[in-house]
PyMOL Python script that loads the backbone (N, CA, C, O; Angstrom):
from pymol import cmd

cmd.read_pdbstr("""\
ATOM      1  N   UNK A   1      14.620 -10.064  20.037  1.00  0.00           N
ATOM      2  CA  UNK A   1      13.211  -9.940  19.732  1.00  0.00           C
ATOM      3  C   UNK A   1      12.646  -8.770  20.531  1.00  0.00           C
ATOM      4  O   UNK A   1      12.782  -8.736  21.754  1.00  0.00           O
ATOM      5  N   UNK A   2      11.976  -7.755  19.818  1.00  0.00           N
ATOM      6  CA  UNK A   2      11.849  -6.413  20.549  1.00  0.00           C
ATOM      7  C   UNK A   2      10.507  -7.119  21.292  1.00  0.00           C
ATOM      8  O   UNK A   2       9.845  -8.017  20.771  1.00  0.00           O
ATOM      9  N   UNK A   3      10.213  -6.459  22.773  1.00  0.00           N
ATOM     10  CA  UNK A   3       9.030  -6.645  23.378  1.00  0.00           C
ATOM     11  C   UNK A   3       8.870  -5.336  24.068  1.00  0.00           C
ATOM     12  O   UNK A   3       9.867  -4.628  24.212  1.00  0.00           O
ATOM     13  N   UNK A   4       7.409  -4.847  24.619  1.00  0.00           N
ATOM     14  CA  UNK A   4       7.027  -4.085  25.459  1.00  0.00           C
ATOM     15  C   UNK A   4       6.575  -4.461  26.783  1.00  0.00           C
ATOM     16  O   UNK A   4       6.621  -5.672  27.004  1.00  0.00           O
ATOM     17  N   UNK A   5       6.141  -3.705  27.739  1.00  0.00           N
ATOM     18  CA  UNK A   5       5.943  -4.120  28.767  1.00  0.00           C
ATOM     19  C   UNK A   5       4.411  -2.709  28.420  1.00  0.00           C
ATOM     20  O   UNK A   5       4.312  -1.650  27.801  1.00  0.00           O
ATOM     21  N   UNK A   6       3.451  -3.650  29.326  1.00  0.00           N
ATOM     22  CA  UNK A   6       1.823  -2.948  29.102  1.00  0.00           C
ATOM     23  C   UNK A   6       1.434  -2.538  30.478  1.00  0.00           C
ATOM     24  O   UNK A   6       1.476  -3.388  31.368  1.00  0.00           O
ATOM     25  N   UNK A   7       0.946  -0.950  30.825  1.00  0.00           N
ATOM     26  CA  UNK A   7       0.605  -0.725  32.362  1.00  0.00           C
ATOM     27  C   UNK A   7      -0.968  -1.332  31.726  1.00  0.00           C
ATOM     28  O   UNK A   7      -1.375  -1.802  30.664  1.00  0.00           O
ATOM     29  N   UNK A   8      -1.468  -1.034  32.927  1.00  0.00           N
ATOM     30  CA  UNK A   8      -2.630  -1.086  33.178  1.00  0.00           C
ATOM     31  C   UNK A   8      -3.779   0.782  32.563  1.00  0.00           C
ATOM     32  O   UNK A   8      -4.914   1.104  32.209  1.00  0.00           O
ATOM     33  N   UNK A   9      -3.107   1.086  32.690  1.00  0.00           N
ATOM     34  CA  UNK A   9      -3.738   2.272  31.954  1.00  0.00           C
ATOM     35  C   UNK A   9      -2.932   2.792  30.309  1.00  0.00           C
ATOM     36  O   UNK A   9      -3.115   3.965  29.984  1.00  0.00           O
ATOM     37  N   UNK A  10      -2.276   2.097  29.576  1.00  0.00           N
ATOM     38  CA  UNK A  10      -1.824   1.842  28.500  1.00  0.00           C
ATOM     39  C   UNK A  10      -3.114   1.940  27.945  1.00  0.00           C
ATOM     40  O   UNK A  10      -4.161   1.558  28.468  1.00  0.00           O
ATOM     41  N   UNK A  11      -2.917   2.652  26.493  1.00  0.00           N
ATOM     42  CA  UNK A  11      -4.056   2.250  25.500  1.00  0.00           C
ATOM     43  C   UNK A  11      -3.418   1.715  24.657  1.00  0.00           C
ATOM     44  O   UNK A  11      -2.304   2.140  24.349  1.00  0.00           O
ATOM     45  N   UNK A  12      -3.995   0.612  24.058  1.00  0.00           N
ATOM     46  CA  UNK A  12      -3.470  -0.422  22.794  1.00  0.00           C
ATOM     47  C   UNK A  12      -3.162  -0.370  21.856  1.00  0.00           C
ATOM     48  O   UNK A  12      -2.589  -1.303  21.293  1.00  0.00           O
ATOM     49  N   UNK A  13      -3.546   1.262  21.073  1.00  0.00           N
ATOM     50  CA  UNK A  13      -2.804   1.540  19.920  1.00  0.00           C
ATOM     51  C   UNK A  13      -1.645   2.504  20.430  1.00  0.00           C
ATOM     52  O   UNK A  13      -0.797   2.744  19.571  1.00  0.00           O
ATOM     53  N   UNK A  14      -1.474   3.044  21.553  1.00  0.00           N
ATOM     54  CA  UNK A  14      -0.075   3.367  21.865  1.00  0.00           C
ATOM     55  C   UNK A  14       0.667   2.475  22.175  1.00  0.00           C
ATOM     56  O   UNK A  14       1.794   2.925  22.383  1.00  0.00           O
ATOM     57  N   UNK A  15       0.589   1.250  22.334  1.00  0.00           N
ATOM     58  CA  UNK A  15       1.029   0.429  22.890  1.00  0.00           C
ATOM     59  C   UNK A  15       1.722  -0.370  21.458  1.00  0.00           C
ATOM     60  O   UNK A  15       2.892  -0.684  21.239  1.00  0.00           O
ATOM     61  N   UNK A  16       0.468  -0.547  20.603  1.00  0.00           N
ATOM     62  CA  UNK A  16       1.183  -1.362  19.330  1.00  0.00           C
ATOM     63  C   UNK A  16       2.561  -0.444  18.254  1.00  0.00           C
ATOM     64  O   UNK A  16       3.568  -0.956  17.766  1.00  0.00           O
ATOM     65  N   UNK A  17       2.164   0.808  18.181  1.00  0.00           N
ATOM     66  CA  UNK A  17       2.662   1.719  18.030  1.00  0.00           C
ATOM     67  C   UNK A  17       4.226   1.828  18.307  1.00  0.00           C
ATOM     68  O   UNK A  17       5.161   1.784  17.508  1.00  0.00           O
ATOM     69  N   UNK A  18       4.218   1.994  19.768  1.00  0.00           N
ATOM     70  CA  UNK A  18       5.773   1.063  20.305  1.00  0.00           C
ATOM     71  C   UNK A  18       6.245   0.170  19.937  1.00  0.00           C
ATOM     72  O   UNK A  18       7.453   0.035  19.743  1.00  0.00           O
ATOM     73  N   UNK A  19       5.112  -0.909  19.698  1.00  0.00           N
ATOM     74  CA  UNK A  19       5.997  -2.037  19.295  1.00  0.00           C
ATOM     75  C   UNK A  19       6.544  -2.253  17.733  1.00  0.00           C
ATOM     76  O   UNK A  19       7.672  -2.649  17.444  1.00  0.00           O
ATOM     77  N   UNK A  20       5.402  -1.873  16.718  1.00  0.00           N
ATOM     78  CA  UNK A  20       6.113  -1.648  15.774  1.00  0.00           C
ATOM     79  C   UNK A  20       7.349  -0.900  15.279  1.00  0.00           C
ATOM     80  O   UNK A  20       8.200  -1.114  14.417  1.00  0.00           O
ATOM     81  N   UNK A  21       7.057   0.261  16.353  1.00  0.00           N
ATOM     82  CA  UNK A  21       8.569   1.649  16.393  1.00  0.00           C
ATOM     83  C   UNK A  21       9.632   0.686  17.007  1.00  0.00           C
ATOM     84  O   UNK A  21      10.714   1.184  16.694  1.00  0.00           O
ATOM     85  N   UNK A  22       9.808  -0.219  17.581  1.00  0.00           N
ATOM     86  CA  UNK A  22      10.555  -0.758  18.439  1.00  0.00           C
ATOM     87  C   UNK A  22      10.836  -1.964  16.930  1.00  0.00           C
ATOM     88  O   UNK A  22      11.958  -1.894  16.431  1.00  0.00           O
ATOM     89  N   UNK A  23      10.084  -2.729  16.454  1.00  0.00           N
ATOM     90  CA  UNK A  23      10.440  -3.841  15.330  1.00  0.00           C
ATOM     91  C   UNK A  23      11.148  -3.091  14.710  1.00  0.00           C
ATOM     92  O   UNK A  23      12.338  -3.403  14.739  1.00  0.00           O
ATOM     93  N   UNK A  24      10.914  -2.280  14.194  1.00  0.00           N
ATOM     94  CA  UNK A  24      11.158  -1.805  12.731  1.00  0.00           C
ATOM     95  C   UNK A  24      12.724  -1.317  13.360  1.00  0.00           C
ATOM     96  O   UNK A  24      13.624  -1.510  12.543  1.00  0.00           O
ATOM     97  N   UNK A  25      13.053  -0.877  14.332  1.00  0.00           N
ATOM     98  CA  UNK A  25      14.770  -0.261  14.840  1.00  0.00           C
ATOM     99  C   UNK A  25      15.624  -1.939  15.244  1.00  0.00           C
ATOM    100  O   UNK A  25      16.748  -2.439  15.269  1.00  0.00           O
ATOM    101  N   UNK A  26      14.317  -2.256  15.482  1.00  0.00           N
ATOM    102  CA  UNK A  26      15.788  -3.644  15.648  1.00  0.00           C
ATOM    103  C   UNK A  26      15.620  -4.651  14.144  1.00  0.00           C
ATOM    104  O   UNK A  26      15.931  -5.839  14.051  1.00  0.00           O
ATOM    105  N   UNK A  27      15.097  -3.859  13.162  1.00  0.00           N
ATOM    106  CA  UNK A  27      14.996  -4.551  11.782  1.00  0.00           C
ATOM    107  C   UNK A  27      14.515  -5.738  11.441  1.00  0.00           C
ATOM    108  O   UNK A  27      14.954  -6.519  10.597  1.00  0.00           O
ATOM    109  N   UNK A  28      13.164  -5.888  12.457  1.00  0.00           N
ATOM    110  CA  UNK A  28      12.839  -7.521  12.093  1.00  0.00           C
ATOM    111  C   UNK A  28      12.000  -7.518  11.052  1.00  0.00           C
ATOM    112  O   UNK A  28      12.144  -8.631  10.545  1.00  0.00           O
ATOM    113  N   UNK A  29      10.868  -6.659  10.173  1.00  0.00           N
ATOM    114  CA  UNK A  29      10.205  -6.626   9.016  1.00  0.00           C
ATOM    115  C   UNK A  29      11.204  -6.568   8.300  1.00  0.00           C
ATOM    116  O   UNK A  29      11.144  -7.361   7.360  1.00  0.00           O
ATOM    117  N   UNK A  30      12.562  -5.658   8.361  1.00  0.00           N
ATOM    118  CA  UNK A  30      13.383  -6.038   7.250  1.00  0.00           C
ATOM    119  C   UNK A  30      13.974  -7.507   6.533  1.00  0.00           C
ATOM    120  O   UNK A  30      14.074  -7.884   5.366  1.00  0.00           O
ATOM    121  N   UNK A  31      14.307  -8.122   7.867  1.00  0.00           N
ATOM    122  CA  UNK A  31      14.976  -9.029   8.137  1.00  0.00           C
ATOM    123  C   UNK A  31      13.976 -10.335   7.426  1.00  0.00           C
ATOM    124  O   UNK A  31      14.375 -11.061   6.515  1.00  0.00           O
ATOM    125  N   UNK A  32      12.644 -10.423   8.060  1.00  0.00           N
ATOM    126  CA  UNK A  32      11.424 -11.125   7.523  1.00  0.00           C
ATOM    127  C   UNK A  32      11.250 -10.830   5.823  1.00  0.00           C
ATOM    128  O   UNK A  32      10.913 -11.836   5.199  1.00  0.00           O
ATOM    129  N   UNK A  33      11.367 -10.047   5.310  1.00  0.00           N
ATOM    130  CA  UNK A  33      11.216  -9.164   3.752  1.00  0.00           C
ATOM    131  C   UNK A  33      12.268  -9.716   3.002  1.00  0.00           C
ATOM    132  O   UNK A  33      12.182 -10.008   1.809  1.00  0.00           O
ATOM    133  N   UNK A  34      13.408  -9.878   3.812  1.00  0.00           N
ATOM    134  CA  UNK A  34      14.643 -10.380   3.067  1.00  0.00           C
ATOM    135  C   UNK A  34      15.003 -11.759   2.511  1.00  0.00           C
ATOM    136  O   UNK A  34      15.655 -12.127   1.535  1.00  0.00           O
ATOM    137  N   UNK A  35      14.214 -12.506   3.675  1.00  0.00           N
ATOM    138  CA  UNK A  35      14.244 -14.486   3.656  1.00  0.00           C
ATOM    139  C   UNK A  35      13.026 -14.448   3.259  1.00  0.00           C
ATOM    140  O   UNK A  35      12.400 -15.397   3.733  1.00  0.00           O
ATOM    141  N   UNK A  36      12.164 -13.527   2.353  1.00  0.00           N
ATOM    142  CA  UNK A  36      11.243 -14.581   1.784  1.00  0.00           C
ATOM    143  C   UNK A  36      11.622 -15.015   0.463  1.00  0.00           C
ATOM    144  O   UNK A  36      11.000 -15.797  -0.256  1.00  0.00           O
ATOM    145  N   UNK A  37      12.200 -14.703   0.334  1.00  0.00           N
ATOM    146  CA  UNK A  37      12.648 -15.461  -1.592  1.00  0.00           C
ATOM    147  C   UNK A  37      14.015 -15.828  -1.062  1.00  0.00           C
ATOM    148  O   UNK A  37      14.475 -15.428   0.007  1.00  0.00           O
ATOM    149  N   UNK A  38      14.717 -16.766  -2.065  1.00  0.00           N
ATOM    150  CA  UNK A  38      16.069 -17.302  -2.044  1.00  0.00           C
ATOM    151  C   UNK A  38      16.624 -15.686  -2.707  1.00  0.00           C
ATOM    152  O   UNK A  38      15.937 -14.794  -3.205  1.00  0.00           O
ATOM    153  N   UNK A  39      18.049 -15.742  -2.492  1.00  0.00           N
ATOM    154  CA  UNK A  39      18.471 -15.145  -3.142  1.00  0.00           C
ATOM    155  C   UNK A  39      19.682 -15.615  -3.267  1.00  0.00           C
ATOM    156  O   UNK A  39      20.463 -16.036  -2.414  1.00  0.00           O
ATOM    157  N   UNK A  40      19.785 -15.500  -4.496  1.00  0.00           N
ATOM    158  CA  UNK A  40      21.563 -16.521  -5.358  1.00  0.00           C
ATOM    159  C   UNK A  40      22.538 -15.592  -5.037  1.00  0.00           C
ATOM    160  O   UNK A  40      22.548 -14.392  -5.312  1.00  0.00           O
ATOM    161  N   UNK A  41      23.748 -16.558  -4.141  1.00  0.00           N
ATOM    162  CA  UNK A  41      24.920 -16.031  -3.688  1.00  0.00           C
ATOM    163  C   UNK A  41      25.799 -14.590  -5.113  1.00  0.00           C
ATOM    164  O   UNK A  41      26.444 -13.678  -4.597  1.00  0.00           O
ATOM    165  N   UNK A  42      25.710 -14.609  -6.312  1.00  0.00           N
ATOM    166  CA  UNK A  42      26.197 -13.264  -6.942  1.00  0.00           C
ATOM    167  C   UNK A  42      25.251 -12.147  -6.959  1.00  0.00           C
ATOM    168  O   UNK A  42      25.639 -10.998  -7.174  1.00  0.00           O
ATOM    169  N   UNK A  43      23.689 -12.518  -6.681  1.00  0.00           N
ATOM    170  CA  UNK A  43      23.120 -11.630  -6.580  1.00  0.00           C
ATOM    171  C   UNK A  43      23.689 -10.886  -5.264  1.00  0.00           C
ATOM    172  O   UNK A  43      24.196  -9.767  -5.345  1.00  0.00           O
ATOM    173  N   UNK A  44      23.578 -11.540  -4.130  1.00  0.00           N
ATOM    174  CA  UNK A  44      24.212 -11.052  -2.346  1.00  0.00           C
ATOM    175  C   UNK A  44      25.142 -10.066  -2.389  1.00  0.00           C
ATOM    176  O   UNK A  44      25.201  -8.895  -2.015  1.00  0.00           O
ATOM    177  N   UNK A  45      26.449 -11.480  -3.402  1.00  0.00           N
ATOM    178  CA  UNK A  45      27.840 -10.571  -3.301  1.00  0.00           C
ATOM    179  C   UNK A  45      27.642  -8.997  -3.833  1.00  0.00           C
ATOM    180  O   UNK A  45      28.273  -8.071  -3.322  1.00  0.00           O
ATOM    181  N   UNK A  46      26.859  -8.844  -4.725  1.00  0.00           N
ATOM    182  CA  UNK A  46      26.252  -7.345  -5.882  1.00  0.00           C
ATOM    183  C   UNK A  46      25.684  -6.370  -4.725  1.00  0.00           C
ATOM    184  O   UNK A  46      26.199  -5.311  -4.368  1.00  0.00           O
ATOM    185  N   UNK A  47      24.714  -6.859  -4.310  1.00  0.00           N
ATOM    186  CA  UNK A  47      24.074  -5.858  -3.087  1.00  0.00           C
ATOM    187  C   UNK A  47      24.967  -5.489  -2.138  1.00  0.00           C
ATOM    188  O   UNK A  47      25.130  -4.277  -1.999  1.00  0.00           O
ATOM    189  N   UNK A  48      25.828  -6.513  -1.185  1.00  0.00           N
ATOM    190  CA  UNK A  48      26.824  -6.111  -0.516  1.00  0.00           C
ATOM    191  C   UNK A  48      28.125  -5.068  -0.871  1.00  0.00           C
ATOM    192  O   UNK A  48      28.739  -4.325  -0.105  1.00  0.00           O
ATOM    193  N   UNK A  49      28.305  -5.303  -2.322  1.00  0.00           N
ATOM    194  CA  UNK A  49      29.551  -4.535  -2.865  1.00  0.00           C
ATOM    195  C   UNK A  49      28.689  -3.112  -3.172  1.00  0.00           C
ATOM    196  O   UNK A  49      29.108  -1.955  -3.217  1.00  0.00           O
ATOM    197  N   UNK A  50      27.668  -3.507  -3.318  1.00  0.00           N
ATOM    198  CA  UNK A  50      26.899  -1.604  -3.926  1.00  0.00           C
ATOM    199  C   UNK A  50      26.810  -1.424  -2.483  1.00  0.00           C
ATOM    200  O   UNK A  50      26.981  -0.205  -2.445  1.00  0.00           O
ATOM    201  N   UNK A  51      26.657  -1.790  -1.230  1.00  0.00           N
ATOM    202  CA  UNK A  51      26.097  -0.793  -0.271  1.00  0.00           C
ATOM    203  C   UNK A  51      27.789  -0.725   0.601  1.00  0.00           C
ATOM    204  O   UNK A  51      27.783   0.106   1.509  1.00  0.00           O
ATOM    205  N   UNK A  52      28.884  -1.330   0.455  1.00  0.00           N
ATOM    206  CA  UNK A  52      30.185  -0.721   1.030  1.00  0.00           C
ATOM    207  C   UNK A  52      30.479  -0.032  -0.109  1.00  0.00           C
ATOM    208  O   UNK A  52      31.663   0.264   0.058  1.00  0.00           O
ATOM    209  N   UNK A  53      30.061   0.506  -1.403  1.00  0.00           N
ATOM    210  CA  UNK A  53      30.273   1.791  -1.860  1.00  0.00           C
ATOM    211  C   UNK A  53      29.630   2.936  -1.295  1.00  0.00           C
ATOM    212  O   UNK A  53      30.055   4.070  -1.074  1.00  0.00           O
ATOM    213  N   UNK A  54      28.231   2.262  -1.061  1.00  0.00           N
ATOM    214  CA  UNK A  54      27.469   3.116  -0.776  1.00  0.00           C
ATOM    215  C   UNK A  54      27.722   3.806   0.339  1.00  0.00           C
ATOM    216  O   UNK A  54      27.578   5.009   0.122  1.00  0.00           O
ATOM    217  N   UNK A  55      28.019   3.583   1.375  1.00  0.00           N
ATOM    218  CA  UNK A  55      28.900   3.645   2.572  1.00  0.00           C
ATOM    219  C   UNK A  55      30.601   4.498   2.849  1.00  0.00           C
ATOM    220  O   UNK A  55      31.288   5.100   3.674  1.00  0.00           O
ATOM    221  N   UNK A  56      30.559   4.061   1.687  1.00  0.00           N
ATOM    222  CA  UNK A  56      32.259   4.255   1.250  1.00  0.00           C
ATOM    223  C   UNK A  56      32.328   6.003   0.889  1.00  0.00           C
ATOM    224  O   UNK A  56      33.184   6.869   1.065  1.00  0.00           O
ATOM    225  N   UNK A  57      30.670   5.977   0.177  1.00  0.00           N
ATOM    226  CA  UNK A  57      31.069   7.569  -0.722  1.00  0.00           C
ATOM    227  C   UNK A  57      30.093   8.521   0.248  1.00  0.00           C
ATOM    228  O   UNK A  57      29.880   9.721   0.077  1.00  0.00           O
ATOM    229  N   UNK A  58      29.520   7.616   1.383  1.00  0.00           N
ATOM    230  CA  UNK A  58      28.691   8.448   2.329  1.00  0.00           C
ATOM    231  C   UNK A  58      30.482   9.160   3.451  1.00  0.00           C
ATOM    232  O   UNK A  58      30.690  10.358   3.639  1.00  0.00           O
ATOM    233  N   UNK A  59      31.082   8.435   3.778  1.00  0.00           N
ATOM    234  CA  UNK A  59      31.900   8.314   4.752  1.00  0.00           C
ATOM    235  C   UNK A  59      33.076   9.844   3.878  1.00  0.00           C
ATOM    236  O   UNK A  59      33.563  10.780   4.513  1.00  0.00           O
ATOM    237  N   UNK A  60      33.198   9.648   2.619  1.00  0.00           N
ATOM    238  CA  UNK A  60      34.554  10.728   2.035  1.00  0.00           C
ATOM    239  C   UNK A  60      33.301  12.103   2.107  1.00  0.00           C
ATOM    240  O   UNK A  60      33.574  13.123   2.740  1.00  0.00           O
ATOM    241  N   UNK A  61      32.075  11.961   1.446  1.00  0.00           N
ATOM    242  CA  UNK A  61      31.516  13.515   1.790  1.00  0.00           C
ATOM    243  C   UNK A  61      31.365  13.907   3.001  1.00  0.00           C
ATOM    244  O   UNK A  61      31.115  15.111   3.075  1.00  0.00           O
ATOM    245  N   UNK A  62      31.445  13.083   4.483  1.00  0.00           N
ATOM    246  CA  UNK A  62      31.545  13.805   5.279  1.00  0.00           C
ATOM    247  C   UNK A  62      32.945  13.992   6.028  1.00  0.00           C
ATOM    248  O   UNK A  62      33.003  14.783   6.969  1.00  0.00           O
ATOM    249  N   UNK A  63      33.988  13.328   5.653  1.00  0.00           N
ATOM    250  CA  UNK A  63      35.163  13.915   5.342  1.00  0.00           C
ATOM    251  C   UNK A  63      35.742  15.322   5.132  1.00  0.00           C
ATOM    252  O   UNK A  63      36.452  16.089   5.781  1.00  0.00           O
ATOM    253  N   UNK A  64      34.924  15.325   3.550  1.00  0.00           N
ATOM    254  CA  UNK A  64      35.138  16.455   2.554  1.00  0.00           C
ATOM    255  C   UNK A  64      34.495  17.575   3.757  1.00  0.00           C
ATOM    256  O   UNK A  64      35.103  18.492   4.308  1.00  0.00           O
ATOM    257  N   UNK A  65      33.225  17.200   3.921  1.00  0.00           N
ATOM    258  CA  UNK A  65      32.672  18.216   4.459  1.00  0.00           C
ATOM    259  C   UNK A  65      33.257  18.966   5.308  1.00  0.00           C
ATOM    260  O   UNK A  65      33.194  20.195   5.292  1.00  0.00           O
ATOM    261  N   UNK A  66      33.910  18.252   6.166  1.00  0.00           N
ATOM    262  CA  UNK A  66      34.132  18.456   7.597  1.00  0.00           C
ATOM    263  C   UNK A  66      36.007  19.097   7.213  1.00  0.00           C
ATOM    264  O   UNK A  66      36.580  19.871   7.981  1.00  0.00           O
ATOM    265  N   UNK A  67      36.412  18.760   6.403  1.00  0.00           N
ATOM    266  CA  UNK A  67      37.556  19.350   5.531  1.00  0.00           C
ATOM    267  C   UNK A  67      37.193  20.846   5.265  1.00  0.00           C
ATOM    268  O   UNK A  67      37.895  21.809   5.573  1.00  0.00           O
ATOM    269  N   UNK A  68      36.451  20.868   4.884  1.00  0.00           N
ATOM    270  CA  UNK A  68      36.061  22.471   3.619  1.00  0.00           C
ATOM    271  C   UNK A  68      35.347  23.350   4.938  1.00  0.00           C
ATOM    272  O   UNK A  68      34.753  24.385   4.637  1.00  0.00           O
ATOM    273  N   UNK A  69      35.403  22.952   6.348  1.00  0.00           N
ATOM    274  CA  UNK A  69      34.952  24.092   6.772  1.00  0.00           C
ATOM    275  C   UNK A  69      36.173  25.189   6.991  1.00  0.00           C
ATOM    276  O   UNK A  69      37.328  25.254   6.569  1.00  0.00           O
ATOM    277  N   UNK A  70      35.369  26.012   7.844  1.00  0.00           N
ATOM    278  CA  UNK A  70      36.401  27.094   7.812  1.00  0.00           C
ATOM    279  C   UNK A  70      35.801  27.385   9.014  1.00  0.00           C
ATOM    280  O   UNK A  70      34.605  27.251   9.274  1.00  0.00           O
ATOM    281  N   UNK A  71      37.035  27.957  10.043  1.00  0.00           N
ATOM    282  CA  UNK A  71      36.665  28.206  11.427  1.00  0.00           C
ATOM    283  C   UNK A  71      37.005  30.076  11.942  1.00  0.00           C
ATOM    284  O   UNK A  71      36.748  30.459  13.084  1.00  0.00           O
TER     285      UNK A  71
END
""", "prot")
cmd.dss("prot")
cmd.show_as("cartoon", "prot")
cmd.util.cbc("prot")
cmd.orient("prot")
């Protein structure tokens, strides 16, 4: 659970600011966004299999990339 720590001369929208920058990297609006509806186990398995492609074809272009240079 992300938290901040507040000085005494902190202003409160720098302060909330952090904390949302701080939620949002440890993914808890995601996480909250995700469990609000059920979602049926073939729908899951579908999302999971599209994003280890997704992953899959991120990982060979920088492969490729890193292949095709020239030094």
């Amino acid at each position: 659970m992300p938290g901040i720590r507040i000085e005494h001369d902190d202003d409160f929208d720098m302060a909330l600011r952090r904390f949302r920058k701080q939620s949002e990297r440890a993914g808890v609006i995601s996480e909250c966004r995700r469990r609000e509806a059920y979602e049926k186990p073939s729908i899951a398995a579908k999302r999971k299999a599209a994003a280890a492609q997704k992953r899959l074809r991120k990982r060979l272009r920088r492969v490729r990339m890193r292949e095709s240079r020239e030094y």
